[in-house]
VEXFIGU-820579 format. One line per 3 residues: for each residue x, y, z of C-alpha. Coordinates in steps of 0.2 Angstrom, whole numbers, plus 5000, padded with zeros to 4 digits. Last residue first. Layout:
N
X/Y/Z | ...
END
This chain:
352
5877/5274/5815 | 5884/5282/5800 | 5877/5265/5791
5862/5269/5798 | 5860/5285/5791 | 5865/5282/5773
5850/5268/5773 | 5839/5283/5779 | 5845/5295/5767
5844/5284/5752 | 5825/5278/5758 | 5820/5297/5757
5827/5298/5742 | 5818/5283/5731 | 5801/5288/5739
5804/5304/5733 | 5809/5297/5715 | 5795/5284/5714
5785/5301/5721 | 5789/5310/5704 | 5789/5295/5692
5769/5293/5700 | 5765/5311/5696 | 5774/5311/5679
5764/5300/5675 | 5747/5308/5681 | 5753/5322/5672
5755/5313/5657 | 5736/5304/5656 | 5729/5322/5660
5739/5328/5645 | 5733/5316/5636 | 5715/5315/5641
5715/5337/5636 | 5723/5332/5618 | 5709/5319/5614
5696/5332/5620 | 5703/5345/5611 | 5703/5334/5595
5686/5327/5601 | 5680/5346/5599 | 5690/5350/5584
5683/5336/5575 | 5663/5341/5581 | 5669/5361/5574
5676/5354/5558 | 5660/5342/5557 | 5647/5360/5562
5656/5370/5548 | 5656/5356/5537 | 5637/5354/5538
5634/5374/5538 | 5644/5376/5522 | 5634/5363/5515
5618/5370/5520 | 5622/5386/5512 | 5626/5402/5519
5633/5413/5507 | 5618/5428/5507 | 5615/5430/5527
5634/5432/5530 | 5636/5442/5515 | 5620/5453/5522
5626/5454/5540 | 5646/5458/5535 | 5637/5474/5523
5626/5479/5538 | 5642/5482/5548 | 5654/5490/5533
5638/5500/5531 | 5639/5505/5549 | 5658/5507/5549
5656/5519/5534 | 5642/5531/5541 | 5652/5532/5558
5667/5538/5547 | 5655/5550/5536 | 5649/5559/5551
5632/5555/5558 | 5620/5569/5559 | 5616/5578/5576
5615/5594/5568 | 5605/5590/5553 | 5594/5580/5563
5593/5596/5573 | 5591/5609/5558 | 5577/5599/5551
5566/5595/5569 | 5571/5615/5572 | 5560/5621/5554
5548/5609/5557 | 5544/5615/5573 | 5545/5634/5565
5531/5627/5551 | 5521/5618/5564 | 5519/5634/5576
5516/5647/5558 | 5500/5635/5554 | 5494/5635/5569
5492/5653/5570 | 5488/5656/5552 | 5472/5645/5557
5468/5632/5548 | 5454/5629/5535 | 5440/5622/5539
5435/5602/5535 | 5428/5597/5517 | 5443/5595/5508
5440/5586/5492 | 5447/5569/5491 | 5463/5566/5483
5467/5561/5466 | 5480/5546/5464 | 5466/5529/5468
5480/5514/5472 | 5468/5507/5488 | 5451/5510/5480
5456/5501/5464 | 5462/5486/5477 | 5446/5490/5491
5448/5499/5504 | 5445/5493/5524 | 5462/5496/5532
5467/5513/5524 | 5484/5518/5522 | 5485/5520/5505
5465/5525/5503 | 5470/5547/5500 | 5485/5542/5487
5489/5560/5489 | 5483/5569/5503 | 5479/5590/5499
5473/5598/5517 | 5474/5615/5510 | 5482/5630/5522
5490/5636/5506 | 5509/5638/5513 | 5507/5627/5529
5495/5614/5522 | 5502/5614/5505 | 5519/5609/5512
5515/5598/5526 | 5503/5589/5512 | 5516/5588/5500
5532/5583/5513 | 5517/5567/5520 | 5515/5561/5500
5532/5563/5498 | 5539/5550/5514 | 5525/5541/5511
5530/5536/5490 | 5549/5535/5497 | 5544/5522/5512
5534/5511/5498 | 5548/5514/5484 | 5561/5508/5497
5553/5493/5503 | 5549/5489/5486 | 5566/5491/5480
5573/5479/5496 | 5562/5468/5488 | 5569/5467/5473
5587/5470/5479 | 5585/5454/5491 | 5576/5442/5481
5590/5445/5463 | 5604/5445/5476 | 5596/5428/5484
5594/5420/5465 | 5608/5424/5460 | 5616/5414/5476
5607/5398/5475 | 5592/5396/5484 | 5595/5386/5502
5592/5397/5513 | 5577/5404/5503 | 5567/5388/5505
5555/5395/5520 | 5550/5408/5507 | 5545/5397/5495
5535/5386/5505 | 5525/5401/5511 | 5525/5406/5492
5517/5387/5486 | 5501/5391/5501 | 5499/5408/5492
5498/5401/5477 | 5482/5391/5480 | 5469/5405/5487
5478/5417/5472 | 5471/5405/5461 | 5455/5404/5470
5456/5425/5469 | 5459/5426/5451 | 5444/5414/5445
5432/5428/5453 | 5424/5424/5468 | 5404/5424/5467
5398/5440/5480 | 5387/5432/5494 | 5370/5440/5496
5367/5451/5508 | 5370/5469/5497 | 5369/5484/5507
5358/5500/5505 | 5360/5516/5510 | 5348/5531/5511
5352/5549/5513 | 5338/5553/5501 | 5335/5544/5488
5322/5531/5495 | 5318/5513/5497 | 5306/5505/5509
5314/5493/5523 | 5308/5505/5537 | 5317/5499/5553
5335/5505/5545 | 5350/5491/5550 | 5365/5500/5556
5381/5505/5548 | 5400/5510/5552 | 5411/5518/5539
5402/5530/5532 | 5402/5537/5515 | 5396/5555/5513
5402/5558/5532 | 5392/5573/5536 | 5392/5590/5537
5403/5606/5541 | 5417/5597/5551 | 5428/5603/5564
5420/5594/5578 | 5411/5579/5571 | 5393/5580/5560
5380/5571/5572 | 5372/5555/5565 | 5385/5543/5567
5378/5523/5563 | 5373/5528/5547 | 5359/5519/5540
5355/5505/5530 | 5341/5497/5517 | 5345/5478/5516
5346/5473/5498 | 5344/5455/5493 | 5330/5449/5504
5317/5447/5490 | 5307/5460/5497 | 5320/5474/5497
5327/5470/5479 | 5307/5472/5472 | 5310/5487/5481
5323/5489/5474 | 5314/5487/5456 | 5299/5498/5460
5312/5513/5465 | 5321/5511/5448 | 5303/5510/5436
5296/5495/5431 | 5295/5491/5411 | 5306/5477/5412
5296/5465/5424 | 5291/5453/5410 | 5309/5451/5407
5321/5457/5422 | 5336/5455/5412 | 5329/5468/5400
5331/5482/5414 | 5351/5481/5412 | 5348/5489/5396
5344/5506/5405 | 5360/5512/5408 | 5362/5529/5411
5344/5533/5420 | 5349/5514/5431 | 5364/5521/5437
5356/5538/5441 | 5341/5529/5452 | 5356/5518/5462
5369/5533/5463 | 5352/5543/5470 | 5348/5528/5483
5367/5526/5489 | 5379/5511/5489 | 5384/5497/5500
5398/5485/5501 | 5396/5474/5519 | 5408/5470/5534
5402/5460/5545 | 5402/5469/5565 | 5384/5471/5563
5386/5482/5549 | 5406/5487/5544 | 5406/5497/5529
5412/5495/5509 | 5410/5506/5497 | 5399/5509/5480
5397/5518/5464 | 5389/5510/5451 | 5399/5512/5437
5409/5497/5438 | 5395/5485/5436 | 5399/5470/5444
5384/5476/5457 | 5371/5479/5445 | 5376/5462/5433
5373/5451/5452 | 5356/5461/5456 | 5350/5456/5440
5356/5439/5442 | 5345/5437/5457 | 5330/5446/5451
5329/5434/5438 | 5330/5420/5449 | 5312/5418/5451
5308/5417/5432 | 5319/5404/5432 | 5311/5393/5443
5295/5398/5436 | 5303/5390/5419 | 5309/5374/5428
5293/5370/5436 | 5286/5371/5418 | 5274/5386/5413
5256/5379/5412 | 5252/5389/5429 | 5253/5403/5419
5238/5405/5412 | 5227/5403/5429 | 5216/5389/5429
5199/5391/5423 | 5200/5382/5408 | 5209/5368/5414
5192/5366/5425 | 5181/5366/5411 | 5191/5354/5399
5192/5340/5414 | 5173/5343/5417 | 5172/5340/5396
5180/5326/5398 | 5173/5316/5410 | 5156/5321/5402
5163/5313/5387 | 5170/5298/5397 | 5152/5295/5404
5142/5297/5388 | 5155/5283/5381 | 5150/5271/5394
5131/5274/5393 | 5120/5283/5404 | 5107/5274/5413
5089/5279/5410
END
């Protein structure tokens, strides 16, 4: 017997039912949602590395510079704040080293190690943050003496693209300052002579403490420990407390050579310094450069350069005078010779 219409769209039915059955739950879950769930890793590893407590630095790997951390920092970061765990929904319950690895596999961690591997002459161990990088084979995590680098681009706070426009409008400023008016030249000049002479002031006592303590206490104390350091970050860069002195201490020896060389570098600038009439004409020097800098205007200049152009044609005027006169009184002079000599002759013949 043939089947009916209706027989067939039940049986229809029915395979369809069977076959969404045995799909796997979570295939229901909208393409959006499973996009979702994918990027969950991604913001978590954004909120771990805003954090502030998680200590990090910055290296060069593969000549591209790269903020890093350590494995322990990581484990203890996550111990102290456990919250961060709920961004990773269904995947809240893993422990630290699951979820870098997780990281690891996702291509947002890079496991590192450190380029140096020898501890320099001088030294009792190793860098704890080194400066140079290279890519580890194994990319498994692990606490010990393990770094990892982040690979994905860091978002740039709202600060820094306002900074990316202003700096265009200061480059215009500065070419402008000829033409500021005068207050604001004295207010420019004294501000940044200030800063110029806080900066010099600030390296001038931080080298004088660390000569002192060196040569008393024979500890190598640096305050401001990042202020001269080319790859820092801003809280990195102004950070007061110095680092803890990991190198041997100095001999007595040395220490007694740089405090007698110090001792004749003072008493010879003392020596051969300038007395207060060679102190005044300098000042009196550097005071004419400054006025002259601070009181030129453009109009000032404009004049200056139609008085000069005036006097120029007036010079000019007076030198095609006087060459117009002496040639006149050239030609009245050899009138007059000519005049003479034809006197003499015409008294001549009439002698004759």
């Amino acid at each position: 017997m043939k089947k009916s219409g209706a027989e067939k769209k039940k049986a229809r039915r029915s395979s369809s039912s069977v076959q969404n059955g045995s799909r796997d739950p979570s295939s229901n879950t909208p393409p959006r949602k499973q996009a979702a769930k994918k990027d969950v890793f991604q913001l978590f590893a954004e909120k771990v590395r805003d954090h502030k407590d998680l200590v990090s630095r910055w290296a060069v790997l593969q000549e591209t510079r790269v903020e890093y951390f350590r494995g322990k920092d990581f484990v203890s970061f996550m111990k102290t704040h456990p919250e961060l765990k709920e961004i990773l929904e269904s995947d809240r319950n893993l422990e630290s080293e699951d979820i870098a690895n997780s990281l690891l596999q996702k291509n947002l961690l890079v496991r590192c190690d450190r380029v140096v591997k020898t501890v320099r002459p001088g030294k009792k161990k190793l860098s704890t943050w080194p400066a140079h990088l290279e890519i580890f084979p194994e990319q498994v995590f692990s606490e010990n003496d393990a770094f990892f680098a982040w690979t994905f681009v860091k978002q740039r706070p709202l600060w820094q693209t306002l900074l990316s426009f202003f700096w265009p409008v200061l480059t215009l400023a500065i070419c402008l300052f000829p033409v500021y008016p005068h207050r604001c030249k004295l207010l420019i000049l004294y501000s940044c002579a200030g800063v110029l002479l806080l900066i010099l002031s600030l390296l001038l006592l931080r080298a004088t403490v660390f000569g002192a303590l060196w040569i008393i206490l024979g500890k190598r104390v640096w305050f401001f420990p990042n202020i001269l350091a080319e790859e820092a970050t801003l809280q990195e860069l102004f950070r007061f407390w110095p680092k803890k002195d990991e190198e041997e201490r100095p001999k007595w020896t040395a220490r007694l050579f740089y405090a007698i060389v110090a001792m004749l570098v003072i008493l010879l600038l003392r020596h051969h310094a300038p007395d207060e009439a060679a102190r005044a004409r300098y000042q009196k020097r550097m005071s004419n450069i400054i006025d002259d800098v601070l009181e030129w205007s453009p109009s000032l200049a404009l004049s200056g350069m139609m008085e000069k152009h005036t006097v120029v044609n007036a010079t000019e005027n007076n030198h095609n005078f006087s060459n117009e006169s002496k040639a006149t009184e050239e030609t009245v002079t050899s009138d007059d010779e000519t005049g003479s000599l034809e006197g003499t002759d015409q008294h001549q013949n009439d002698t004759i």
